[in-house]
MARBA-956536 format. One record per residue: residue number from 1; residue in one letter; chain; x, y, z of N, C-alpha, C in turn. Coordinates in steps of 0.02 Angstrom, whole numbers, plus 32768, in hexadecimal, padded with zeros to 4 digits. Last residue first. Layout:
TORVO|pos|code|unit|n_x|n_y|n_z|ca_x|ca_y|ca_z|c_x|c_y|c_z
TORVO|NUM|a|A|X|Y|Z|X|Y|Z|X|Y|Z;
...
***
This chain:
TORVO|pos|code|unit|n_x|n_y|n_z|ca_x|ca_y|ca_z|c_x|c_y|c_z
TORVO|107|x|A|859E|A776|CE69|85B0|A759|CEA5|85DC|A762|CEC8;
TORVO|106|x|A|8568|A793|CDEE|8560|A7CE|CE2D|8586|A7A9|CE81;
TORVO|105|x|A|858A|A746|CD8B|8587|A77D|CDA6|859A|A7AB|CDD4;
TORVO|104|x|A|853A|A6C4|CDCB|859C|A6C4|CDBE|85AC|A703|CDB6;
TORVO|103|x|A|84C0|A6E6|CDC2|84E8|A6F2|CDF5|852E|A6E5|CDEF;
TORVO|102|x|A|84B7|A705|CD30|849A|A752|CD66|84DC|A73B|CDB4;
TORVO|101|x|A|84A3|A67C|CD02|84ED|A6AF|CCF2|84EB|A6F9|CD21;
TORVO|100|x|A|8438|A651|CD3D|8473|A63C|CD58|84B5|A661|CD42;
TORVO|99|x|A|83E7|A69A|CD05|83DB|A6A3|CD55|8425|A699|CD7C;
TORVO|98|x|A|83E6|A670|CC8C|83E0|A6B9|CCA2|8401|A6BB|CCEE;
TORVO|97|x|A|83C6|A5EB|CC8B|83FB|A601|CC7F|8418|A649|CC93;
TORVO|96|x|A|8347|A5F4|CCD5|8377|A5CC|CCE7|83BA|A5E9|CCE9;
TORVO|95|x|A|830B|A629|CC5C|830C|A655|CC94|833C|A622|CCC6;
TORVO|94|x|A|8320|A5CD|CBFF|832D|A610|CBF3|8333|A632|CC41;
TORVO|93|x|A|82B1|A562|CC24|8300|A553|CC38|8328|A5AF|CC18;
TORVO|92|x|A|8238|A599|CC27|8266|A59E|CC7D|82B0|A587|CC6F;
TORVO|91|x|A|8256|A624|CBB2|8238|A5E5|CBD2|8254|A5DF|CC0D;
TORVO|90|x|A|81F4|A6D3|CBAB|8239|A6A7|CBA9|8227|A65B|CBDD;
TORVO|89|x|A|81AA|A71D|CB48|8193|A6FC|CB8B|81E3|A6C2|CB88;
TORVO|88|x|A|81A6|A7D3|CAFC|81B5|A76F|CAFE|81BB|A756|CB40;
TORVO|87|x|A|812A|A857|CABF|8150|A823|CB0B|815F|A7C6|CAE9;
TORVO|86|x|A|80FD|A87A|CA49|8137|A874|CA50|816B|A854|CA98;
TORVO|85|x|A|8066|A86C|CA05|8084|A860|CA4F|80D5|A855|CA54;
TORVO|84|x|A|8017|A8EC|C9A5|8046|A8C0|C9A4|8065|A8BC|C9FB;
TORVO|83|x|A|7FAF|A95A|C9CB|7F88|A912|C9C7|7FD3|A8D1|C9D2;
TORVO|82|x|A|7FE5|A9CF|C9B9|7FBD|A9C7|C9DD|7FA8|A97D|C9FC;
TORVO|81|x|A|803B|A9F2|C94A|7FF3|A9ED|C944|7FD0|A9E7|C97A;
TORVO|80|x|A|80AC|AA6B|C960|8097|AA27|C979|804A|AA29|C960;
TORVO|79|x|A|8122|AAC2|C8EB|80DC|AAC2|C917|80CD|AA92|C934;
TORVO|78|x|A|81CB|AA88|C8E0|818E|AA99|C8BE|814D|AAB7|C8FD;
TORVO|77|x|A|8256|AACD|C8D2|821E|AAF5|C8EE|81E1|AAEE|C8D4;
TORVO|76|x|A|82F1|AA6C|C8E6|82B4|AA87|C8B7|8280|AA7F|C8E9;
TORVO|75|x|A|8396|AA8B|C908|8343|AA7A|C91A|8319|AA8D|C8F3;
TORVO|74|x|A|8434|AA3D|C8ED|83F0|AA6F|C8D2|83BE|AA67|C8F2;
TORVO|73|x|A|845F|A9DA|C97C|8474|A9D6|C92C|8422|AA0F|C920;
TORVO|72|x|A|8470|AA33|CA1C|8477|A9F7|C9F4|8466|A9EF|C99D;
TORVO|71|x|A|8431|AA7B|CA73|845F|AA5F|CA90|847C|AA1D|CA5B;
TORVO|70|x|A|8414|AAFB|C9EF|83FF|AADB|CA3B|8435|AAB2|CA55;
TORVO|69|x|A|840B|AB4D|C968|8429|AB16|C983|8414|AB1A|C9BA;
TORVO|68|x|A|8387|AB59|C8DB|8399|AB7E|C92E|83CE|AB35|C95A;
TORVO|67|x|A|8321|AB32|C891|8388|AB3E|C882|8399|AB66|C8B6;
TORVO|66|x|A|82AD|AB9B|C8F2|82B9|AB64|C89D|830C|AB73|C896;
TORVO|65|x|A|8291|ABEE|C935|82B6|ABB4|C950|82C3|AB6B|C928;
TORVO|64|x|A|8255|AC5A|C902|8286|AC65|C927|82BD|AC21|C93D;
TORVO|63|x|A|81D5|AC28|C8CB|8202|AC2E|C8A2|8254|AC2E|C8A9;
TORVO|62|x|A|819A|ABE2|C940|819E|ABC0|C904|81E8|ABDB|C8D4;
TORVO|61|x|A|8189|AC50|C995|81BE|AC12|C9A5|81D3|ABFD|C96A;
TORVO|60|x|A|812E|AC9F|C949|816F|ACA3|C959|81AE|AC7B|C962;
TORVO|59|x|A|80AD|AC43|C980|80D0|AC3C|C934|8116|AC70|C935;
TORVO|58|x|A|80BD|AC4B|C9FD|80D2|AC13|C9F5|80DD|AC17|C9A5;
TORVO|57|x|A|80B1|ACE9|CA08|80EB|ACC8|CA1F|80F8|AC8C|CA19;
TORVO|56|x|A|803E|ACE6|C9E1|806F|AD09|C9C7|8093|ACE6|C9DD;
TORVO|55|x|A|7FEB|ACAE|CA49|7FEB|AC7E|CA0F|801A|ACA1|C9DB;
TORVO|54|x|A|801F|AC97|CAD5|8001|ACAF|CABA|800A|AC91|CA6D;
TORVO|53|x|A|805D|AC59|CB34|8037|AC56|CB4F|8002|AC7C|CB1E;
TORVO|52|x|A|80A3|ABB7|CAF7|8099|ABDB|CAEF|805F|AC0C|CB14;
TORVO|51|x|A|80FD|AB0E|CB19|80A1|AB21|CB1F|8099|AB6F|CB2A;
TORVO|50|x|A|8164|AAAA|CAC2|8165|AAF4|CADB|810B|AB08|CAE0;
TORVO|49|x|A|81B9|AA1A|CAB9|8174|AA27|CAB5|816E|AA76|CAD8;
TORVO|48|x|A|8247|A9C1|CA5B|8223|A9ED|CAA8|81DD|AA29|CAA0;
TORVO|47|x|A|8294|A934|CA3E|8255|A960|CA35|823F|A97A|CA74;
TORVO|46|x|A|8305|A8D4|CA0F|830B|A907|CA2E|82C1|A94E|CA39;
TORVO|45|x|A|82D3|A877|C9AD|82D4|A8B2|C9AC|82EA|A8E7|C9BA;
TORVO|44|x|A|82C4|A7FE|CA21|82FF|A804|C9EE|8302|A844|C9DD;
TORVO|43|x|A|8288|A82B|CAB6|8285|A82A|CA6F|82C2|A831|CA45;
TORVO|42|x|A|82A6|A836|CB32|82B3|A7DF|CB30|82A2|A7F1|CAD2;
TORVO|41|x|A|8282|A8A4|CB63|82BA|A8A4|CB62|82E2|A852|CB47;
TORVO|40|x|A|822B|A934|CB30|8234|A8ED|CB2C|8263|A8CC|CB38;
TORVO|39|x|A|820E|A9C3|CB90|8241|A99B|CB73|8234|A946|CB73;
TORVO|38|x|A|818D|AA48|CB8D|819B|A9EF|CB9B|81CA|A9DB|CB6D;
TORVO|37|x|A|816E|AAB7|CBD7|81A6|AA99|CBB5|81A7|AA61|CBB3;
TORVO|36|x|A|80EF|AB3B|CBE1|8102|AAFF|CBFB|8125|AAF6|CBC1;
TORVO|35|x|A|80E7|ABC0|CBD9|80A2|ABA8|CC09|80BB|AB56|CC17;
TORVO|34|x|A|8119|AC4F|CBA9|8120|AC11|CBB8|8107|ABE2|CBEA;
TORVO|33|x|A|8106|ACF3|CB6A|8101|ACCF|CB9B|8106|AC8D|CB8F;
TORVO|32|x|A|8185|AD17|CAF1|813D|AD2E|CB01|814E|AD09|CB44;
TORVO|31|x|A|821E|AD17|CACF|81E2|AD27|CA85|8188|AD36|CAC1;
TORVO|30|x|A|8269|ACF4|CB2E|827A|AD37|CB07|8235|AD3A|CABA;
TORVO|29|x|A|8246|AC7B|CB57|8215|ACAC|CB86|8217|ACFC|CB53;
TORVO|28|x|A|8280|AC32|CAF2|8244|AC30|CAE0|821C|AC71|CB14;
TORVO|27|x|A|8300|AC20|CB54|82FB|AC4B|CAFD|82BF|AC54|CAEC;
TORVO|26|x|A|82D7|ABFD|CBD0|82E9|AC35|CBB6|82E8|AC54|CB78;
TORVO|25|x|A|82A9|AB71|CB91|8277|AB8F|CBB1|82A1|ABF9|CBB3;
TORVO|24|x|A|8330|AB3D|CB58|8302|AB46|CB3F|82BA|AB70|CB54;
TORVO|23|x|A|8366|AB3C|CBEA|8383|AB6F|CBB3|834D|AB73|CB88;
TORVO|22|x|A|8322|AADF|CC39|8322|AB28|CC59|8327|AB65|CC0C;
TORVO|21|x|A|8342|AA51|CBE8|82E4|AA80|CBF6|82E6|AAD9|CC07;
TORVO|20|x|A|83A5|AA65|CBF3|839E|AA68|CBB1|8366|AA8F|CBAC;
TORVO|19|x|A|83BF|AA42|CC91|83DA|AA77|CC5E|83CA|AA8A|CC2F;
TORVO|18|x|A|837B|A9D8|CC97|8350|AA10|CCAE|8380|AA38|CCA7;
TORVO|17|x|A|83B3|A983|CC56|8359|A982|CC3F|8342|A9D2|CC4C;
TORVO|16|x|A|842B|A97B|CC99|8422|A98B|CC4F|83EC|A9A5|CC36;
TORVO|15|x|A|8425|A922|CCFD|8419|A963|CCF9|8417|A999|CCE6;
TORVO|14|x|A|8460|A8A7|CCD8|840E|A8AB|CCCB|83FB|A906|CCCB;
TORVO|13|x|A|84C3|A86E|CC66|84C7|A8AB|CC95|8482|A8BE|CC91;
TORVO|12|x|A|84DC|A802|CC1B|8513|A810|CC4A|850B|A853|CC80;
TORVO|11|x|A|845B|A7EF|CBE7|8469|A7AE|CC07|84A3|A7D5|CC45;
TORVO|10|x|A|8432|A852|CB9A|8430|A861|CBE7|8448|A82B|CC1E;
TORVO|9|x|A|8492|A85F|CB34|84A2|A86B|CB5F|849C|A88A|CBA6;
TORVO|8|x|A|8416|A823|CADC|8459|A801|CB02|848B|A81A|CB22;
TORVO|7|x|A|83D3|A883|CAA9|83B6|A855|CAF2|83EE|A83A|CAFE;
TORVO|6|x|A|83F8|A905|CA7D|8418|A8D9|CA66|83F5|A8A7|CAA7;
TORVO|5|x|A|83A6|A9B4|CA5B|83C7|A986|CA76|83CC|A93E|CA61;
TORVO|4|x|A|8352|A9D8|C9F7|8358|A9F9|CA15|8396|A9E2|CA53;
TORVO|3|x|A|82FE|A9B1|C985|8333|A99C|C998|8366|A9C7|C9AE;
TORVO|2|x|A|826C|AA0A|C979|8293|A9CA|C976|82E2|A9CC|C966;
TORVO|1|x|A|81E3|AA48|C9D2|8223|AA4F|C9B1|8245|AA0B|C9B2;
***
């Protein structure tokens, strides 16, 4: 699914990842079993990856979660092929930056 969230606002609240991950993993448990959630969280996209335990329930998703709001602007419910790598590898000066707004933060 795509755009499902906004990555910029994990800069201000990392514990976001695993809110978004929990809710999304609930709405998806209401169609079948759920075998894994992977939230991208460095993708512009906002893209979160749902691993179905049956194959009803992942073309379900499809339809159920097309123009489905989430934590952020429409989501569209496509299928994953399988093959596209949606992880971004953030640089060290990115993670620098990260690291250093986390602790003005939390300090």
């Amino acid at each position: 699914m795509k755009h499902c969230f906004n990555p910029k606002e994990f800069l201000e609240d990392a514990c976001l990842i695993t809110e978004i991950r929990d809710d999304i993993r609930e709405e998806c448990e209401k169609l079948g079993p759920v075998k894994k959630v992977m939230l991208f969280d460095r993708h512009p996209d906002g893209v979160v990856s749902v691993k179905f335990g049956t194959h009803e329930a992942a073309e379900a998703a499809v339809t159920v979660f097309n123009n489905r709001w989430f934590w952020g602007p429409t989501n569209r419910g496509p299928a994953m092929d399988g093959v596209t790598d949606y992880a971004i590898e953030e640089t060290a000066k990115e993670r620098e930056e990260r690291l250093a707004s986390w602790h003005k933060i939390y300090r």
